[in-house]
N, C-alpha and C positions, 0 to 999 in steps of 0.2 A: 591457171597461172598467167601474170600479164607479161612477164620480160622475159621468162628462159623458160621452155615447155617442155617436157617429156612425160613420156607417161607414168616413170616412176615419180617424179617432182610432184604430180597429177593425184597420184595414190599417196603421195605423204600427205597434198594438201587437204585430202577428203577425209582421211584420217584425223587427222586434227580436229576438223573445223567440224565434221559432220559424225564422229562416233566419241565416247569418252575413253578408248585405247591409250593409255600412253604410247607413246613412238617413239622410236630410237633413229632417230635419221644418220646416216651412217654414210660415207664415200670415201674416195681417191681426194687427194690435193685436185683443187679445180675440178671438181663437178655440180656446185652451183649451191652448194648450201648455205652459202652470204648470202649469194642474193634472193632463194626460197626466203629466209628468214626477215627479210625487204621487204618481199611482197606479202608475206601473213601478216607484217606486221602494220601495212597500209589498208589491205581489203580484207584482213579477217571479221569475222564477227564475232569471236570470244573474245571477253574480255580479260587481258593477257599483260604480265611483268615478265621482262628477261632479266638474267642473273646470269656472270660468270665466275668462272674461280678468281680470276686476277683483276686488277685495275685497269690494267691498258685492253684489257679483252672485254672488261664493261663497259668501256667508252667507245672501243670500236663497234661492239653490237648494240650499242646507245641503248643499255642497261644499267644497272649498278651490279657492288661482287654482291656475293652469296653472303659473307658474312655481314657485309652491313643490314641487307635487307632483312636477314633472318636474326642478326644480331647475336653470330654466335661465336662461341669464343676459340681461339687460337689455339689448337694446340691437337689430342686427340678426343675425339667423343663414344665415351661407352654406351656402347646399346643395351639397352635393357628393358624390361616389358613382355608388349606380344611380340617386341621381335627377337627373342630368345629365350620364350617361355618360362621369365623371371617373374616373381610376383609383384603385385600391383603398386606396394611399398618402394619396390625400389625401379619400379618404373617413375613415380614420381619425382623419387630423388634424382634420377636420369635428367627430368624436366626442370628442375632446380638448377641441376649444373651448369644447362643449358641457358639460365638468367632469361626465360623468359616472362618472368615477372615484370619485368620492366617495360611489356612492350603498352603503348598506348592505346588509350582507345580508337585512335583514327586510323592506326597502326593496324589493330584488329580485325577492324570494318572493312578493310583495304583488302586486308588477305581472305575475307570473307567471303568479299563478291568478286572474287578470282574465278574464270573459268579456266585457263591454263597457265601454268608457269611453264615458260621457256628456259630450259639451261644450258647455254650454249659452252664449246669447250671442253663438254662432258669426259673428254679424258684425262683431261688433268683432275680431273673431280671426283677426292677418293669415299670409297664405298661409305667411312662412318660419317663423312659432311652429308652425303645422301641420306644418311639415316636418322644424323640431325634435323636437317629439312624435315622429316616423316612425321619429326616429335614434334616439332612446333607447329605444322597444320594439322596434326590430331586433337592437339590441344586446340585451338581456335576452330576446327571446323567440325569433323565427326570421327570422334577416336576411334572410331570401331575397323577405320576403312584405314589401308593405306596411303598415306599422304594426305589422309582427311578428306578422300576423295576427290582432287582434285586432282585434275589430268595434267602432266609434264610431257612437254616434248624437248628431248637430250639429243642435241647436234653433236657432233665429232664424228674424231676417226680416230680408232684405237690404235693404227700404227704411225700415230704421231705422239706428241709428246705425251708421260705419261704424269700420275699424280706424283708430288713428290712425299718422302716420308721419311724421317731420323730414324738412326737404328734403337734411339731410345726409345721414339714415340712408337715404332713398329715390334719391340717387346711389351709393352704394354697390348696394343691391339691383334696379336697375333695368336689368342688366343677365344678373340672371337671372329675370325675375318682368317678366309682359304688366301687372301691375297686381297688389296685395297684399290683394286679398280671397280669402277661405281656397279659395275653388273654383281658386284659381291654383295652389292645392301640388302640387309636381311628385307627392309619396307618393299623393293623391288622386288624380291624374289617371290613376295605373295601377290604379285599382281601380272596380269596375262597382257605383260608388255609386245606391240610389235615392233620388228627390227628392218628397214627399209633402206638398203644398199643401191644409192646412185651410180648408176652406171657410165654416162656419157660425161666425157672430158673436153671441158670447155678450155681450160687454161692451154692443154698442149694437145697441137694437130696430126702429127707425126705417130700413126699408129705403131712403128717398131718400137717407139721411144717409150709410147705411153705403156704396152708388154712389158718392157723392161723395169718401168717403176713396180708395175703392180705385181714381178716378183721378186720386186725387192719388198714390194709391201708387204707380201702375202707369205715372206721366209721361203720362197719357192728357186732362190739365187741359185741358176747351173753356170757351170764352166763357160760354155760359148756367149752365155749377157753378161758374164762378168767380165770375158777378155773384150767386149765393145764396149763395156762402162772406162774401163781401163785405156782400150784405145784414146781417150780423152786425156789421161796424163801426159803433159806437156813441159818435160822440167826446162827448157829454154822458156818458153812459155813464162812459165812462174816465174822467174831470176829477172825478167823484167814486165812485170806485168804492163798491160795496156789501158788506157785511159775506159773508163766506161765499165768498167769489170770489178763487180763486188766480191771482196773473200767472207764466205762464210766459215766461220770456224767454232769450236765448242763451247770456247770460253769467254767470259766477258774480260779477261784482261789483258787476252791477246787482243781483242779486236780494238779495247780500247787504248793501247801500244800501238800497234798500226797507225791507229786515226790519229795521235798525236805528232809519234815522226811522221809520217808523210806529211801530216800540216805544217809542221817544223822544218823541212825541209823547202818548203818554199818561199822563198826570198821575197817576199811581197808583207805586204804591214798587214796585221790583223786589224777586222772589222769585230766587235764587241755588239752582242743583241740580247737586248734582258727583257725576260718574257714577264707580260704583266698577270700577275695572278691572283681574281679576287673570290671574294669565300670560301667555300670549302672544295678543294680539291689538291689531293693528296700528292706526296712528292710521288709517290711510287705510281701513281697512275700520269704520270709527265708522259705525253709522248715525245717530245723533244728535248735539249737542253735546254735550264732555265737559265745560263749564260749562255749565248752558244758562239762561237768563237770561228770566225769563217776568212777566208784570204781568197781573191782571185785568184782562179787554177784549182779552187778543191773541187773533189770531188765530193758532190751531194745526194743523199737521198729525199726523194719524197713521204714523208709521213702522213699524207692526206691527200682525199680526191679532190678535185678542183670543182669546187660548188657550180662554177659559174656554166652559164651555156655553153662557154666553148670547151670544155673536161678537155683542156692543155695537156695537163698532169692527172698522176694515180698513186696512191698508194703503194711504194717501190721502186717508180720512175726512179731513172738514175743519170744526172745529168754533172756539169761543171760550171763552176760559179764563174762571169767573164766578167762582171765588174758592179758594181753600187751606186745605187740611184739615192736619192733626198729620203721617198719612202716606198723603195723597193729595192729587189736582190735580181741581177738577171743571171740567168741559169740557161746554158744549151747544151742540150741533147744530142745523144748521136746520131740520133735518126731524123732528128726534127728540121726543118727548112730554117725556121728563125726561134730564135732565142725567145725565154719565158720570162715575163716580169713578171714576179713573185712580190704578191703585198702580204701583209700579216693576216691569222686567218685564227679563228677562236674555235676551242674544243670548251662542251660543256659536261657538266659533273652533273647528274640528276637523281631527282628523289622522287620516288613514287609519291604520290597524295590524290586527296579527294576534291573536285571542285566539286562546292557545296549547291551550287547555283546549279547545274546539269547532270550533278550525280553521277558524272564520267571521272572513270581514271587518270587525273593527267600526270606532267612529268614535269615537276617544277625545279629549273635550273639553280641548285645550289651554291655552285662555282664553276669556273670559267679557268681558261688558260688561254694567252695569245700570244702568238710569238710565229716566227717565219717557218711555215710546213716543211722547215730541213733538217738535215743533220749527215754531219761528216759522214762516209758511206766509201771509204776506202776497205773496210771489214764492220762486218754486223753479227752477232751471237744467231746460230740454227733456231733457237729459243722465239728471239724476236723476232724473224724473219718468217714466223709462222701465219702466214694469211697473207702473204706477199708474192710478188710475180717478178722476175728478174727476167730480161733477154739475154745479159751475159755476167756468167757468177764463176769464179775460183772456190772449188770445195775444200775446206782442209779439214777435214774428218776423222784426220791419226788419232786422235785424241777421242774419238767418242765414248761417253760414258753413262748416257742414257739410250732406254730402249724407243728407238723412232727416230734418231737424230737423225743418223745416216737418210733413211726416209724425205724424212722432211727438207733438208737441204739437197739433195739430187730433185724433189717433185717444186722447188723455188723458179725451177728452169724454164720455160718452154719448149725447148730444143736442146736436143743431144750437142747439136754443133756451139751453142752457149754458153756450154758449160764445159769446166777445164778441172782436173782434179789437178790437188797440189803432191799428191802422195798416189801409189794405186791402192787400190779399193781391198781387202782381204777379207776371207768371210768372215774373222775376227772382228771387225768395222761393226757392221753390220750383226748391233744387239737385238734378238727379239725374246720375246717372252715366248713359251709356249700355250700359256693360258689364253694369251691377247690371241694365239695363230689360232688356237680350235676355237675360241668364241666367235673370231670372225667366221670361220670356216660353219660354223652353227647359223649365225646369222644368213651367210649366203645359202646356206641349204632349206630354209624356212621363210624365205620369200611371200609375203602375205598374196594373197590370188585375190580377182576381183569378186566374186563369189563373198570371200570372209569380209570384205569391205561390206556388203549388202548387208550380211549379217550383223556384223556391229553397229552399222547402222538404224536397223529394227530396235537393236538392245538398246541404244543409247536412247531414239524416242520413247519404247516401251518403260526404261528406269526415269526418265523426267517425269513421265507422265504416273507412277506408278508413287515416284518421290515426292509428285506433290498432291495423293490423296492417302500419303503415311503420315501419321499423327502420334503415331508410337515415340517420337524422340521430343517431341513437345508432354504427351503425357507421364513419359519418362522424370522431368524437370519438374511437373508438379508433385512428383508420390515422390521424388528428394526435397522438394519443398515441404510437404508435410511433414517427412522420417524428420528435420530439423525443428518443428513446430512442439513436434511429439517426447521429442528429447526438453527440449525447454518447456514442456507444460507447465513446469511449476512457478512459471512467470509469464504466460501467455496465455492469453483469453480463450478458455473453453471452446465457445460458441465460433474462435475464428476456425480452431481444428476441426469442430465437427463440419463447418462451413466449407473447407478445400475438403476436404473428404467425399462429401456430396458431390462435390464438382467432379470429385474424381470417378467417382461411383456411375453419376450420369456421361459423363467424357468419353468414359471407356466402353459404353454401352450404344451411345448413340454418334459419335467421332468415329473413335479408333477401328472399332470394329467393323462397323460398317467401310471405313477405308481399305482395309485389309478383302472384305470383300470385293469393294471396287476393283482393288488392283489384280484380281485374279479374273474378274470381265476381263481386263485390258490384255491379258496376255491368253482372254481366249480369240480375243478379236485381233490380237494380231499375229495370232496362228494360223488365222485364217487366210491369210495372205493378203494381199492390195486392192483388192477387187474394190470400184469408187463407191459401191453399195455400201459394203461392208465398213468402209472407210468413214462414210457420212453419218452411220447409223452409231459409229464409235463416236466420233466427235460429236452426235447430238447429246450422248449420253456423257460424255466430258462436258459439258456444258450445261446438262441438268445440278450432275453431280457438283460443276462448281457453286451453283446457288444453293444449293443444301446446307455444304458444309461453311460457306460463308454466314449463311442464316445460324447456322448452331454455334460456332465461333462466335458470334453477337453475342447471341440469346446466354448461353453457358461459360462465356469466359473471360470477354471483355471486362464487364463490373466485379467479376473474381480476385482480381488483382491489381488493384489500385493500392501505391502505396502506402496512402494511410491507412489501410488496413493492418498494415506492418511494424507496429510500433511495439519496444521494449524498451525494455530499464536500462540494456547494459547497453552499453553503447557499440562495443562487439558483435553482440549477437543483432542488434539491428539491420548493422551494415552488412550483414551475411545474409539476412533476410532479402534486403532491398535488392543485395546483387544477384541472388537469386528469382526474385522477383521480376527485374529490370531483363532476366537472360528468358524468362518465360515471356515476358509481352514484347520483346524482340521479334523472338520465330513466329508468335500469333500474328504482329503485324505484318513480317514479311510473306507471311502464308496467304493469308487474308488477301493482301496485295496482288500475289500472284492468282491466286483463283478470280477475284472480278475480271481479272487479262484474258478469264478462256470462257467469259461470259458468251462469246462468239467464237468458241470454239480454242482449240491449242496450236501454238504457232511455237516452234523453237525457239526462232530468232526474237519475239517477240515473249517470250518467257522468261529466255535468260538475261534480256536486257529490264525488263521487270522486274526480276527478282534481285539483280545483283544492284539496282538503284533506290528497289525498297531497304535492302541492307543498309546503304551507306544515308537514306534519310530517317531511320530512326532516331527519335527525340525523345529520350526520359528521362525523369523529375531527375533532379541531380541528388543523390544522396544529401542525407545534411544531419547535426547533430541536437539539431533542433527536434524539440518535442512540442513543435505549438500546432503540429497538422493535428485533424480530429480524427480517434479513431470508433467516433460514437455511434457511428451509422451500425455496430453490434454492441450495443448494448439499450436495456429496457428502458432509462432515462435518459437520451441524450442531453437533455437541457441540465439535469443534475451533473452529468459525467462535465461537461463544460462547465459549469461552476466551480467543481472540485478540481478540477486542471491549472481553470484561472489561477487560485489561490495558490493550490501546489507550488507553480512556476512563479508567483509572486515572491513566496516566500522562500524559494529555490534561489531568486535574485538577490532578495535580499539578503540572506545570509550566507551569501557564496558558495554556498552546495550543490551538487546535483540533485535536481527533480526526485531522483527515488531514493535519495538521503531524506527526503523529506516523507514522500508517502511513494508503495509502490505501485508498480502500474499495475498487478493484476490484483490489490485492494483496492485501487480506483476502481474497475472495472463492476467488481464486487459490490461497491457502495449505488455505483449507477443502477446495478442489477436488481438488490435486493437492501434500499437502503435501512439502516435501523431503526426501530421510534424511539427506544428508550437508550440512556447513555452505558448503560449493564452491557448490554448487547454489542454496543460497539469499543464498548474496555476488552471486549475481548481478542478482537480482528488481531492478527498479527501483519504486518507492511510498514508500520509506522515509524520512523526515525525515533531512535534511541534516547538523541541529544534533547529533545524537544516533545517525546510522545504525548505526555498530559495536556503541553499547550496547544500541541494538533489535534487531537483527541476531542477536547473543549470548542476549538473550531469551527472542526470539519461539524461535527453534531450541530451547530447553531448553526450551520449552513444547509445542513438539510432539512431540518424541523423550517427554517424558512423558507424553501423550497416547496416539502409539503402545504403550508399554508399557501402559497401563492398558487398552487395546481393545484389545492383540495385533494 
């Protein structure tokens, strides 16, 4: 870690970066999980999207939400499938509901070559959005595994804010789900997630204070921390409050009452600031007001860090507006020697995508928002104030009615002496859940040891390496290619099905099988322990094996599937072939791709960045509805098969038909194969357009008697 080190920060980033573990990073307000997520996100080497639940939470961890990315809809999502052992029918229709039909192809490629999704927030993030995410990387990546096998790492803390849910939506889902916190996902609960609770408090120094929060966090509130949380209530205090002092309170309409009269109240002329805002970027993710309305004497908060080298200001600074410049706002602090001129300052809205040129992930700024990093801060909602640091705040917490408010507005503070309640504190206040107390209480009792680190880390080498000399799920895709071949025989050319047959026949014999054995070498050689012998003698044998199976890949499957191989009459069952086809010489070429990379041996970092840029540069034929590719390279006269095509598709043009209105494609194939001498012979063929059979009939026969004569 480059900027804040401990050894737990240490074991989450090894975790991440160095095993495929999901992680659950977990802490106290102020124990460093911003900025942990700063720095995987500058020096990691997986290639990684973060997602949050809300708007302003995606723009603060310079992600987008969950539902955009994943494009899922509003409302609740039923699980169904393997994750509650419903049948495969109405797991699809699961995936229907889900609209992820719609996603694109760049779209796919994207989530493809993901080595970790990030979701930060993870407690406002309820269990069936987690299990939507499940459905939509099974579908794009490997249904069989949860989340499609790709590793998530889920930042929060359960005793802050939780997911929200209508009691309607929560009748519906309350009959698959114990409760809608994300540790409830059925996708989760099959996967051997660890759980890594930060321990050191960076935000607040004051060890009596930081005790006190963590049992309030922890539902552990006795009598003698609640009469020193209380010592803080101040009723002279409150009846005039002081300059510098934010009220947090529950609701957004008290706070936004406050910030009107107090700004009302000051006899000074409003200044008017309209935030420029271009593309796409949503109201609800505004971090500030898109008017915002300010008078010398308010009081301001900061809504952003000060980019610049001198970081003046931070996110929560809480200072007073002393007067207006041409094109700035000055603002001084309580603590600060001289005042801040404040210029406009831009938040951007981004979309994941692919640059096509380096085959890296990048994050192309869709919209923007500029406007002055302030906003009134005479009172702010618990809600928003979540990821924030106050030196002096008024609690008013009578009102609580979610589980962690209380929480979250007392750990805003630094210091016990900062903070001033407006009410005293009653255990009433102070809602927890009992599921949230023993799952935390779970988590701190199962602390991963450095030991299970080592371990995961063998497993994670041993499954890359084991994953990419498995050819079971590429052979898989061909023998569903066939099963559809096989169904339509009675319009598709014999000789193509006995063709993938063979392929499949030799595939499975000198491919699959033999990788199956490979991979069981590998996991005796790294049973063996580390030893550099043992180690060298592995990797020379990765390094045989990848020219092998690169050589049989060639030889066996390359020419197998080319899409003119792939042609029919309906114009349906074509396009089901091609994208079938098109999903089988994907994995060959990303396979392929990655084995020349361990010509000199297997390197992690040098694997997963091969493989996930072989992903995003595949290039195939584009579907099309055109029948002018040849598929004559299987049949006994290509020269006749092209002849009879020509004409076909001539006469297809001319009388505005389709091609197999005129003649069909597996009597074409038939005429190339075994064409007829006498015209008896060929009155009989059945394929031939109805409207017109006698004059095709007459035809096609004068066209192959001329044929014969020209090739004797």
């Amino acid at each position: 870690m480059e900027t804040i080190s401990t050894t737990q920060l240490q074991l989450a980033f090894d975790f991440v970066q160095h095993t495929s573990r999901n992680v659950f990073l977990t802490g106290s307000a102020g124990t460093g999980k911003t900025t942990f997520l700063k720095t995987l996100k500058e020096s990691g080497i997986k290639r990684m999207a973060i997602v949050a639940p809300t708007g302003v939470a995606a723009i603060n961890a310079g992600g987008v939400t969950i539902h955009s990315f994943f494009q899922m809809p509003f409302g609740p999502i039923i699980p169904f499938g393997i994750n509650t052992g419903k049948n495969q029918d109405a797991y699809n229709a699961s995936r229907i509901s889900l609209q992820i039909k719609k996603f694109n192809r760049e779209k796919i490629r994207l989530i493809r070559s993901l080595d970790l999704l990030v979701i930060d927030e993870i407690s406002m993030v309820r269990a069936d959005l987690l299990d939507g995410i499940d459905e939509v990387l099974r579908r794009f990546r490997y249904k069989e595994k949860p989340f499609g096998g790709l590793q998530l790492l889920m930042i929060g803390d359960m005793h802050q804010l939780a997911p929200i849910v209508k009691d309607d939506e929560w009748e519906i889902l309350k009959s698959y789900y114990d409760n809608l916190f994300f540790f409830s996902s059925h996708a989760l609960k099959l996967t051997n997630y660890v759980s890594i609770e930060l321990k050191q408090v960076f935000r607040q120094n004051d060890a009596d204070f930081i005790e006190m929060l963590n049992k309030v966090r922890q539902n552990r509130l006795d009598q003698k921390t609640l009469e020193k949380l209380n010592s803080r209530y101040i009723p002279e205090f409150v009846k005039d409050v002081k300059d510098g002092y934010i009220i947090l309170t529950t609701h957004n309409a008290k706070a936004k009452d406050i910030n009107e009269q107090k700004l009302q109240n000051l006899k000074k002329k409003s200044h008017f600031f309209y935030a420029i805002v271009d593309g796409e970027f949503p109201e609800y993710a505004y971090p500030t007001e898109y008017e915002l309305e300010l008078k010398a004497g308010a009081q301001v908060m900061f809504v952003k860090n000060d980019i610049s080298t001198d970081k003046l200001f931070y996110n929560g600074k809480i200072g007073q507006v002393m007067s207006f410049e041409e094109n700035s706002i000055i603002v001084q602090c309580p603590d600060d020697d001289y005042p801040i001129e404040v210029g406009l300052l831009k938040w951007e809205n981004i979309r994941y995508d692919i640059d096509h040129t380096t085959k890296e992930i990048k994050e192309d700024v869709i919209g923007t928002f500029i406007q002055y990093p302030l906003k009134l801060a005479w009172a702010i909602t618990v809600h928003k104030s979540q990821g924030l640091t106050f030196d002096k705040a008024i609690i008013d917490v009578k009102a609580a009615f979610a589980y962690g408010q209380v929480y979250v507005a007392l750990s805003r503070c630094r210091t016990l002496d900062g903070l001033v309640l407006s009410s005293p504190l009653v255990y009433g206040n102070i809602k927890m859940n009992y599921q949230i107390t023993e799952f935390a209480r779970e988590t701190e009792r199962n602390q991963p040891q450095m030991q299970e680190l080592k371990q995961s880390k063998d497993e994670y080498f041993e499954m890359l390496v084991k994953d990419l000399f498995e050819f079971s799920s590429i052979e898989h895709k061909i023998r569903y290619l066939s099963k559809t071949l096989k169904e339509n025989a009675s319009v598709i050319n014999a000789s193509l099905i006995s063709n993938i047959e063979s392929v499949l026949e030799k595939m499975n014999k000198e491919i699959t099988m033999v990788g199956e054995k490979f991979g069981l070498k590998i996991k005796e050689y790294m049973q063996l322990g580390e030893d550099e012998k043992i180690m060298a003698t592995m990797q020379e044998r990765i390094r045989k094996a990848s020219e092998y199976f690169d050589g049989k890949i060639s030889s066996l499957l390359i020419s197998a599937f080319l899409p003119s191989f792939f042609e029919a009459d309906s114009k349906e069952l074509r396009k089901v072939l091609l994208e079938q086809v098109k999903q089988i010489n994907e994995d060959i070429y990303v396979r392929q791709q990655c084995l020349k990379s361990c010509f000199s041996g297997f390197d992690v970092k040098r694997h997963l960045d091969v493989r996930a840029k072989a992903a995003l540069s595949v290039r195939m034929p584009q579907m099309t509805d055109s029948y002018e590719k040849s598929s004559a390279e299987n049949v006994k006269y290509p020269a006749l098969f092209d002849k009879i095509r020509t004409w076909r598709n001539a006469v297809s043009k001319d009388e505005g038909v389709k091609p197999y209105n005129v003649l069909r494609q597996k009597t074409l194939i038939e005429l190339a194969n075994n064409p007829p001498l006498e015209f008896n012979t060929i009155k009989k063929l059945k394929g031939f357009g109805s409207k017109r059979r006698k004059k095709s009939l007459e035809e096609v026969y004068e066209l192959i008697l001329a044929f014969m004569q020209e090739y004797e």
